[in-house]
C-alpha positions, -999 to +999 in steps of 0.1 A: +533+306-798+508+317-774+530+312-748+552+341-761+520+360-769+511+356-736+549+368-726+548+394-746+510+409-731+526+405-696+553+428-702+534+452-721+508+451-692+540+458-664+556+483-685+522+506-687+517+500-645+554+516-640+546+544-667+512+555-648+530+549-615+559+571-624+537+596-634+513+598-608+545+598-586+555+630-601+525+652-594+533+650-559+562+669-557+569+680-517+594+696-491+592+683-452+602+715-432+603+719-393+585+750-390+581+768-354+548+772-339+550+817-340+563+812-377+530+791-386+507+813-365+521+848-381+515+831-417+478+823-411+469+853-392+483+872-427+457+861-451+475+870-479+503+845-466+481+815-460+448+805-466+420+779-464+403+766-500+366+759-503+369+724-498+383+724-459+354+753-448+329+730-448+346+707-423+331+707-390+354+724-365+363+716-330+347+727-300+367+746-267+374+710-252+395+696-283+411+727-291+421+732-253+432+689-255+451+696-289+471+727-266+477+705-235+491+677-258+516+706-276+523+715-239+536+678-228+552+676-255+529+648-269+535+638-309+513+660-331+501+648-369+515+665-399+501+691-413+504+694-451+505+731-469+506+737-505+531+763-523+510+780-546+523+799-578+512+835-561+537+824-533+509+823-505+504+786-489+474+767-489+463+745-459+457+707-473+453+692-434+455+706-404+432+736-406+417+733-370+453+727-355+465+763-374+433+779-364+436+768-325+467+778-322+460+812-336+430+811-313+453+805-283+479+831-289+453+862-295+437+856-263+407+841-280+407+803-265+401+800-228+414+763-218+389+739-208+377+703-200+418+693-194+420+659-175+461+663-171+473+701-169+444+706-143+455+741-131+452+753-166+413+753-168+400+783-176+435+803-185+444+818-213+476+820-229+488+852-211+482+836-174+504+806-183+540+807-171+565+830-193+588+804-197+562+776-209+545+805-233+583+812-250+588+771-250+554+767-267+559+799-291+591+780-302+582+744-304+585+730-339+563+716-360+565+690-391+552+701-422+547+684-454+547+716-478+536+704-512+559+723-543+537+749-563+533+729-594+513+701-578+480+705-595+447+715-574+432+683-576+455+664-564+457+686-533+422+683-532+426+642-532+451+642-507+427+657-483+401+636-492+426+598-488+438+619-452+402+628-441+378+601-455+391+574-474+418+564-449+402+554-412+416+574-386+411+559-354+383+568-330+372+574-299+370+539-291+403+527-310+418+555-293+409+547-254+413+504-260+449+515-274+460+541-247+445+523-215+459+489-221+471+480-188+441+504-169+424+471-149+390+487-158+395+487-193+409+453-194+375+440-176+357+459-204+373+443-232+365+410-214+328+416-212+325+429-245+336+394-256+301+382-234+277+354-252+243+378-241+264+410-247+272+398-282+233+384-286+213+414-276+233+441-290+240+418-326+271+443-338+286+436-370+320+426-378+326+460-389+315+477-358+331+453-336+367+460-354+360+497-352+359+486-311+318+499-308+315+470-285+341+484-262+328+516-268+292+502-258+303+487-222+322+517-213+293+541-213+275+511-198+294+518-167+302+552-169+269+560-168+254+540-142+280+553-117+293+586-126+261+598-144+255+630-122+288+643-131+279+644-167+288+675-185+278+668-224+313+658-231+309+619-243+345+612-245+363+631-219+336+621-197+345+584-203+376+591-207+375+608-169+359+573-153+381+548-169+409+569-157+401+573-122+385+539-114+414+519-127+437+542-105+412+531-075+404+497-083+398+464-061+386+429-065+354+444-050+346+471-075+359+439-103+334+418-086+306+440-082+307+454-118+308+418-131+276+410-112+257+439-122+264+436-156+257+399-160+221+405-148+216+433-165+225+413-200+203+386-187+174+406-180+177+423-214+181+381-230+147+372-207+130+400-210+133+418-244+131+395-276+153+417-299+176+428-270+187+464-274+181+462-311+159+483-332+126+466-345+129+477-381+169+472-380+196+444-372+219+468-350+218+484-317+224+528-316+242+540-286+216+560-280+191+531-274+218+510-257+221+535-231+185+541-220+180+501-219+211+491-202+218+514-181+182+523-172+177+483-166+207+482-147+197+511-121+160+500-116+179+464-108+193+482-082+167+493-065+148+461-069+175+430-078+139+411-076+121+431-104+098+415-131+082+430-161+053+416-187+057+412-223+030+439-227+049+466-205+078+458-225+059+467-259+042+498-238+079+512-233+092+504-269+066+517-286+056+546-267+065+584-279+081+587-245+109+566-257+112+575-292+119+607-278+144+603-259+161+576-282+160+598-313+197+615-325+187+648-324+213+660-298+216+627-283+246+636-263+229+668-244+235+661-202+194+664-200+188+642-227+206+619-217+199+616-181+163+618-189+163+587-212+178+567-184+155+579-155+127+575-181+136+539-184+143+533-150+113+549-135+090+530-159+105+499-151+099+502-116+064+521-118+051+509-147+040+540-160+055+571-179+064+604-157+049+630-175 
């Protein structure tokens, strides 16, 4: 008896999963359409043919380097993310994802986006769209673009949930993700991922699982070396500037260079293991910011340079740490600014070697 009770419960319970599922189904009714680039760009420069809601004008916008990145991928031809409209029942469309794509692009054709920062289309830095070649303008005009368009019926909030699930709930990849995924067979990137898998490097820096699958390790030894060698030609730009290293230095590489960044990191993780008891982490917390990874490691690692002898005390240790000089330059507040950062890794480094701050 209560085996069929049991039975019975079962298929009551599967019956009201397929009901909620079939109706939740439902509410997102959609079209997929191949529309051309002019086509999209005429709508949203019309206002009154499609539109932005409140809840994408809050989202931070790109700057001139990933809007002119997000043109030189349309231009060789790279694969571009859906973007998702909604019909509405006034027959305008509103933009569920993609808003900065639409609004670069519109950008780019009225002569209001001068390209910058591009690693590939080189000769394209500091053009507009009217100094590119005809032919490549009419190509790009009528390249097509995939578009989920949502049917007017599908109700608000559920537009509202798909942005959230496409923006927040699901991870996109980053930076990091990103660069590990596209340089796989770059030999500077492949020493990287080696050295991020180092006992000290692991020690001093104490990542969690999380971060580690999120590749902030990899992330963490690529500025390490980007930094200490290409730090004058900094420009503000984290990634591209990364980006820019690994790219060239795996195109040059040698057993030397393989050799000689080996070395110089190994002592550096060692003289963070001898030297500091928390390595690059934070007193009150268990993790290491990048911001305090790179004045440590890279300022370590250039005052090792100079003097591969170098020896510090405990208490010139605790002087640094605690000192306003390096809460300064370790705090977030535009933490990526070219003078910020090159002063929190001449700060380090000059301390290290002089033993006092210079003012």
């Amino acid at each position: 008896m209560l085996k069929q009770i049991k039975l019975f419960e079962d298929e009551e319970k599967q019956k009201r999963i397929q009901e909620q599922i079939d109706r939740l189904q439902y509410e997102l009714n959609y079209d997929t359409r191949d529309y051309p680039i002019s086509f999209i760009v005429d709508l949203y420069n019309n206002e009154n043919e499609i539109f932005s809601p409140d809840y994408q004008r809050n989202e931070l916008l790109w700057g001139p380097k990933q809007k002119s990145r997000f043109i030189e991928s349309l231009l060789l031809d790279y694969p571009i993310p859906l973007i998702f409209l909604a019909d509405t029942d006034e027959g305008s469309m509103e933009i569920v994802d993609g808003l900065q794509r639409i609004s670069t692009l519109s950008e780019f054709f009225n002569e209001e986006l001068k390209l910058v920062g591009l690693n590939k289309l080189t000769e394209l830095n500091d053009c507009t769209l009217d100094e590119m070649p005809k032919n490549e303008i009419r190509r790009l005009k009528a390249r097509s673009l995939r578009v989920i368009v949502l049917k007017h019926n599908t109700p608000a909030d559920v537009r509202k949930e798909l942005f959230d699930r496409l923006n927040t709930s699901s991870l996109r990849a980053n930076t990091s993700e990103i660069r590990a995924g596209r340089e796989l067979d770059n030999p500077l990137m492949i020493l990287i991922k080696n050295l991020a898998e180092d006992e000290l490097f692991r020690k001093n820096t104490n990542l969690s699982q999380n971060r580690i699958n999120r590749k902030e390790d990899i992330e963490l030894v690529s500025r390490f070396f980007a930094y200490s060698n290409n730090l004058d030609n900094y420009d503000g730009s984290v990634m591209n500037f990364v980006d820019s290293y690994i790219q060239e230095t795996g195109k040059n590489w040698s057993d030397e260079i393989k050799l000689s960044f080996e070395d110089e990191f190994n002592k550096t993780m060692k003289f963070v293991s001898d030297n500091f008891e928390r390595g690059f982490q934070k007193e009150d917390r268990k993790h290491t910011p990048r911001v305090r990874f790179e004045a440590l490691s890279v300022g370590i690692n250039l005052a090792l340079r100079e003097c591969p002898q170098l020896n510090v005390s405990i208490e010139q240790i605790d002087k640094l740490l605690n000192s306003d000089h390096f809460k300064k330059w370790t705090t977030s507040d535009a933490a990526n600014n070219r003078a910020k950062v090159i002063s929190r890794i001449h700060g380090v480094r000059d301390f290290l070697l002089n033993g006092e701050f210079n003012d």
